[in-house]
C-alpha positions in Angstrom: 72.0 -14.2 46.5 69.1 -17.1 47.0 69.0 -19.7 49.4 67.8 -23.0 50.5 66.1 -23.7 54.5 66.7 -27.3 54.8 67.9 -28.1 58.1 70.5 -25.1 57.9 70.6 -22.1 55.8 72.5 -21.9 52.6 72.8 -19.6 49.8 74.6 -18.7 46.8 76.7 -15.1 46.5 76.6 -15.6 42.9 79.7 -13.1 42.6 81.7 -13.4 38.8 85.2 -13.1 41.1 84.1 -16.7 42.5 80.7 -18.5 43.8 80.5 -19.0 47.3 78.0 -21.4 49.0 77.1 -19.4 52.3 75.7 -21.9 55.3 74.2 -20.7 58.2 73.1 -22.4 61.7 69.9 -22.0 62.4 69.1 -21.7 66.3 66.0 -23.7 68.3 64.4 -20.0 68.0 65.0 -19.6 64.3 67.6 -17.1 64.5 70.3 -17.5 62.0 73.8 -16.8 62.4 76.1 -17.4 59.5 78.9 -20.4 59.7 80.7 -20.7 56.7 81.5 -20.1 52.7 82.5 -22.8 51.0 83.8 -21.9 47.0 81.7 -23.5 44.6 84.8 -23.9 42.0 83.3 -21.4 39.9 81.8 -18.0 39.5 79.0 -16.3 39.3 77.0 -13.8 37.1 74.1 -11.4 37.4 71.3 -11.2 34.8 70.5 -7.9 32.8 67.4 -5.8 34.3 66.8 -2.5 32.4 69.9 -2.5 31.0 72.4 -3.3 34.5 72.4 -5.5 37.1 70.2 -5.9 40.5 68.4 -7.8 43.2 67.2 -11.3 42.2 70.4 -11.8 39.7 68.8 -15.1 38.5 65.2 -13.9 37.6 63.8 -17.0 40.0 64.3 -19.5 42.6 65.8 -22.8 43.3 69.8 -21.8 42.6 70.7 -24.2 45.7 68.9 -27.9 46.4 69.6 -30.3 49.2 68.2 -33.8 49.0 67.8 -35.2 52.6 67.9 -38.3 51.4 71.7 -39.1 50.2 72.7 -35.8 52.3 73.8 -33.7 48.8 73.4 -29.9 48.6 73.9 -28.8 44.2 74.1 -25.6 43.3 74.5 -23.2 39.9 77.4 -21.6 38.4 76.1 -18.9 36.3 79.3 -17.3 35.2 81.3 -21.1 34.3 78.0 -22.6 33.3 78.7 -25.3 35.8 76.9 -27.3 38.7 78.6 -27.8 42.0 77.8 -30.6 44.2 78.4 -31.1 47.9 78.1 -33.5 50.7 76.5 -32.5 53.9 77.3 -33.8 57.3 74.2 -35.0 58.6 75.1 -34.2 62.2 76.3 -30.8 61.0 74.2 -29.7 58.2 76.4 -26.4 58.3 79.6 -28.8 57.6 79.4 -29.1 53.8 82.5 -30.5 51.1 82.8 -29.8 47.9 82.8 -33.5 45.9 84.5 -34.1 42.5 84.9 -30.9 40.1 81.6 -28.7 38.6 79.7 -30.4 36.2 79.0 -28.5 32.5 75.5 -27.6 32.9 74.1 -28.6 29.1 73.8 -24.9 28.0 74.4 -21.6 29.6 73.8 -19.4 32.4 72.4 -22.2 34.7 70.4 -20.4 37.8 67.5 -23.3 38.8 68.5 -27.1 40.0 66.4 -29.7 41.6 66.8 -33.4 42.7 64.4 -36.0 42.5 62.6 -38.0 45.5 65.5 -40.4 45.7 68.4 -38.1 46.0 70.2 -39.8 43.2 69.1 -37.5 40.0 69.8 -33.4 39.5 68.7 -31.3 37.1 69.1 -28.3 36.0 67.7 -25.2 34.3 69.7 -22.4 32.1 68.2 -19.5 31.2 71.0 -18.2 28.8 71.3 -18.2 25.0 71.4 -21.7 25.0 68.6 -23.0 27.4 66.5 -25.8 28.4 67.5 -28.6 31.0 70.2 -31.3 31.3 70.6 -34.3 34.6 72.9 -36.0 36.5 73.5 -38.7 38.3 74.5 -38.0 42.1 77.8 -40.5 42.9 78.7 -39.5 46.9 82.7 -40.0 45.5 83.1 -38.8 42.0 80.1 -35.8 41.9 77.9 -35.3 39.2 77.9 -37.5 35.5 75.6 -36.3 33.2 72.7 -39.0 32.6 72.2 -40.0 28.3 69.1 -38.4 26.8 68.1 -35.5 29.0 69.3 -32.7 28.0 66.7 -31.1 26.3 66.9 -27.3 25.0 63.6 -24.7 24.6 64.7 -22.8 22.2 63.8 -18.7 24.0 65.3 -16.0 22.3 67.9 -14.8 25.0 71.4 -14.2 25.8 73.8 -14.8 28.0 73.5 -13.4 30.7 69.4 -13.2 30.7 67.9 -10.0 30.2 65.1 -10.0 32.3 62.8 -10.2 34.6 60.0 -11.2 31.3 61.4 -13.9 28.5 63.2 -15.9 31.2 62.8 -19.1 32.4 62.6 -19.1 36.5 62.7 -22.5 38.0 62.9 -26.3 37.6 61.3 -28.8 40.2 60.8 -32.4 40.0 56.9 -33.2 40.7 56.8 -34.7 44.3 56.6 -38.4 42.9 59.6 -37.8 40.5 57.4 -38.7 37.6 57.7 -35.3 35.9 60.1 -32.5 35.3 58.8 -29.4 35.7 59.8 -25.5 34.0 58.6 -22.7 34.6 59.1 -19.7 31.9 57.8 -16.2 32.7 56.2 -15.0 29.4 56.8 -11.2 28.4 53.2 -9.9 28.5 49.6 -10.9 28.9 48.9 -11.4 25.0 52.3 -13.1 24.7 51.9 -15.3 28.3 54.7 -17.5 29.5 53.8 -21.7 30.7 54.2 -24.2 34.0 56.3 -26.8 31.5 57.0 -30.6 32.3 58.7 -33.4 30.5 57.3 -36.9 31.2 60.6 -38.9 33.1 60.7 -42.4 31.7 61.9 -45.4 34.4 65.5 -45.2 33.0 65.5 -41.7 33.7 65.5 -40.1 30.8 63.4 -37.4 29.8 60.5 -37.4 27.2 61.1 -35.8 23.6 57.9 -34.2 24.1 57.4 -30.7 26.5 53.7 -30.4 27.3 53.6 -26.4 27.9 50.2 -25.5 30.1 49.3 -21.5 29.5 48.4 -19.8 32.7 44.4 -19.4 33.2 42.5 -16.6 32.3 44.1 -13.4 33.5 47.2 -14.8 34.2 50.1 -13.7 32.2 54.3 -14.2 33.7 54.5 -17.8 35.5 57.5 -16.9 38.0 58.4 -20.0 40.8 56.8 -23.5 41.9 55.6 -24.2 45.0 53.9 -27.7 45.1 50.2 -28.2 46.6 50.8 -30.8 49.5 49.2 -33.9 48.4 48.0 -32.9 44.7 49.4 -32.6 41.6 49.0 -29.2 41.1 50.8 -26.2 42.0 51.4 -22.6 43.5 53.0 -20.4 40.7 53.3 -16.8 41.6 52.5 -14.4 38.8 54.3 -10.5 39.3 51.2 -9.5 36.8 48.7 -10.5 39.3 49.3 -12.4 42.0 49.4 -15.7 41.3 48.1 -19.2 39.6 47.3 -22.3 40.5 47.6 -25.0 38.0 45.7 -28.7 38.0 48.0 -30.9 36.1 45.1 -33.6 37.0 42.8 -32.8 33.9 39.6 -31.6 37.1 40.0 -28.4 35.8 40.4 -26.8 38.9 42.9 -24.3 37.8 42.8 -20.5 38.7 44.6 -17.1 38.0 44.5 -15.1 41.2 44.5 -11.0 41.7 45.9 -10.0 44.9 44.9 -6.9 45.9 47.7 -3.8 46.4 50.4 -6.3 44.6 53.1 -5.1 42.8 55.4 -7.4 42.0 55.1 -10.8 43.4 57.8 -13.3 42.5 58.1 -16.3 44.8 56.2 -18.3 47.3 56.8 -20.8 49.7 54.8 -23.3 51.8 54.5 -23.6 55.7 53.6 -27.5 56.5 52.3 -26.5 60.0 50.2 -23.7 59.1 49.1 -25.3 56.2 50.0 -21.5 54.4 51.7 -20.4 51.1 53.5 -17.8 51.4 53.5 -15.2 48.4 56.3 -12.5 48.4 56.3 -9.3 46.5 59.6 -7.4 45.3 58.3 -3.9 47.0 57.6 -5.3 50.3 54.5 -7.2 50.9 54.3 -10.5 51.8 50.7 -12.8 51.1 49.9 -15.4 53.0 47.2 -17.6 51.3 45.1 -20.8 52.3 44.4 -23.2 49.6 41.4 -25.7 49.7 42.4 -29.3 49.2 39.2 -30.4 47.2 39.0 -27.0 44.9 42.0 -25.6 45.1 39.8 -22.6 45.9 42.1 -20.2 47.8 42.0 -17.2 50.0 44.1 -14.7 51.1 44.8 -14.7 55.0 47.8 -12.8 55.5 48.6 -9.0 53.9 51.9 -8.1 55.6 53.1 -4.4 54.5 55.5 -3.5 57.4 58.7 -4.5 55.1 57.7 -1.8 51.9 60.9 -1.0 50.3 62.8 -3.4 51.5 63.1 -4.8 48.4 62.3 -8.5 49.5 62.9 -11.8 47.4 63.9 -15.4 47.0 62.3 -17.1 50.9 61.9 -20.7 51.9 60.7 -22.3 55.2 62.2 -25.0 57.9 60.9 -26.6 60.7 62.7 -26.4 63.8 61.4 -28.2 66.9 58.1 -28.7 65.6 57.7 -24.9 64.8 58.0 -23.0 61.5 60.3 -20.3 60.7 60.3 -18.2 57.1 63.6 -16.7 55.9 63.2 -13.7 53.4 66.1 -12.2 51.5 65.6 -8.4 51.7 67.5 -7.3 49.0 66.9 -3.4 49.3 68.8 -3.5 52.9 70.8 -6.2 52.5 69.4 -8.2 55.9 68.0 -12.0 56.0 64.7 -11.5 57.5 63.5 -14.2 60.0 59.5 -14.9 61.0 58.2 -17.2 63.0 55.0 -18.8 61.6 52.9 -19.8 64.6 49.8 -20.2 63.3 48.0 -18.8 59.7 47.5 -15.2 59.9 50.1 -14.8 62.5 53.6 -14.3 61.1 55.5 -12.9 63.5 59.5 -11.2 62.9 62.3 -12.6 64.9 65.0 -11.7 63.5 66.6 -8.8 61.1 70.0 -10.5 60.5 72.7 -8.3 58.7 73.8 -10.9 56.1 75.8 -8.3 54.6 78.2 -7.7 57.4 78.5 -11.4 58.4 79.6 -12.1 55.1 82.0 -9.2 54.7 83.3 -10.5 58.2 83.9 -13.9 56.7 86.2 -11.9 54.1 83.8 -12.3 51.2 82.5 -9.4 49.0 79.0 -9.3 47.6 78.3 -6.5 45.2 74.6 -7.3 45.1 71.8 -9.5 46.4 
């Protein structure tokens, strides 16, 4: 399972007996309690990890995407190779329906999508043997259309599903002024080092022939997820070989591969708009907060939470409820959503340990594994 905080909860069960979006309402305190699974119209499918099946099923984030703009949540089909689309009530941002059938996803094993500023345009990312992107245009009625001249494949020697967590690509994210589309692709080693990948998006929408592939700096080896750096173009990628990167796609040259300290494996990061915080979490348990300068892009650690070692912890995002921030953090290894209230930098503080599993047996849906 991965999710999406944006104004409620939701989530993917990613199950090959049939994909169910989970949405949750989240409380003025942050606590979560979970409302409904709506079927996607198709199923799942876990990717390979040492030869069966595990936590983080998708090798990245990003499976789910809400644009607030035209009030659409898409997310993947692995196992159909499909895209669902949904509208969302704004009033009741738990209240989703399904619009219009999946959409073929270009290629195979889809497990990243993204819209663009205007809420109009998805895309998405498969990671299977055939892999690369494809869009769509969003139509409130019908669903999803595909859009001429963007699907584009990148040509990784895979299968389907993925064996992973190395050779696979992880996420797709539209730059925050929808001028680029941006990939990333975990590597397999440190000599053989994966890329933060963007094609150029042309006014028409389509998507340029050309993919300009940046290698991670120095030291940096498996590019996992993308977190945006609030008002640059440049970008928090966490690396499970070190810690994580930052890359300048500005041409200053201010990018940086960063050792944490006592990391093992860390494979996603968020951002906290009030505490001005990216938030780095490791798949044995810790969780990093770091502070990034605005001029450098220097950055510094803050935060070194180890309370939550093996809980197996993975995909996280953060909302914004009455002015305060609140971080959800899937904790695979014990199967509970875990809720922390982000006060201030250095100060996360847990809320809430919220049995995802039970609620969604309750609701009379099985999950084998998160």
């Amino acid at each position: 399972m991965s999710f999406n905080a944006n104004a409620a909860l939701t989530g993917i069960t990613n199950e090959d007996s049939g994909n169910y979006v989970l949405a949750a309402d989240v409380g003025p305190d942050g606590q979560v309690n979970l409302r409904e699974a709506y079927a996607t119209g198709g199923v799942g499918l876990h990717g390979i990890n040492g030869g069966t099946t595990g936590p983080d099923g998708l090798f990245g984030q990003g499976c789910v995407a809400v644009s607030n703009v035209t009030n659409v949540l898409a997310a993947v089909n692995p196992g159909s190779g499909t895209v669902s689309l949904f509208s969302i009530n704004p009033s009741d941002p738990s209240n989703l329906t399904l619009i219009g059938e999946p959409a073929g996803s270009g290629g195979q094993w889809p497990t990243s999508v993204t819209f663009n500023k205007a809420g109009d345009t998805v895309c998405t990312l498969n990671g299977g043997e055939i892999n690369g992107v494809s869009c769509f245009a969003v139509n409130q009625t019908s669903g999803l259309s595909p859009l001429a001249d963007t699907t584009r494949y990148l040509g990784i020697n895979q299968t389907t599903p993925a064996a992973g967590p190395t050779n696979t690509v992880s996420q797709i994210l539209f730059s925050s002024d929808s001028s680029k589309l941006l990939v990333a692709y975990s590597g397999t080693t440190s000599t053989a080092p994966g890329y933060l990948g963007y094609y150029d998006i042309g006014l028409n929408g389509t998507l340029s022939k050309n993919f300009s592939a940046i290698a991670p700096a120095a030291g940096g080896a498996l590019p996992f997820s993308i977190t945006p750096i609030t008002g640059q173009d440049a970008y928090v990628v966490a690396d499970p070989a070190l810690g994580f990167e930052i890359f300048d796609l500005t041409g200053a040259d201010r990018s940086s591969a960063v050792a944490i300290s006592g990391q093992g494996a860390t494979c996603w990061s968020t951002y906290s708009p009030n505490t001005g915080s990216y938030f780095l979490i490791d798949a044995q348990g810790r969780i990093f907060e770091v502070a990034i300068d605005a001029a450098t892009l220097q950055s510094t650690v803050v935060g070194n939470y180890t309370q939550f070692l093996g809980d197996g912890l993975i995909d996280s995002d953060v909302m914004s409820v009455n002015g305060n921030d609140y971080m959800f953090t899937l904790a695979a290894g014990i199967t509970t959503l875990e809720v922390f209230a982000l006060p201030g930098p250095g100060r996360l503080q847990s809320v809430q340990q919220f049995n995802i599993s039970a609620a969604v047996e309750s609701a009379g849906i099985t999950v084998s594994e998160w």
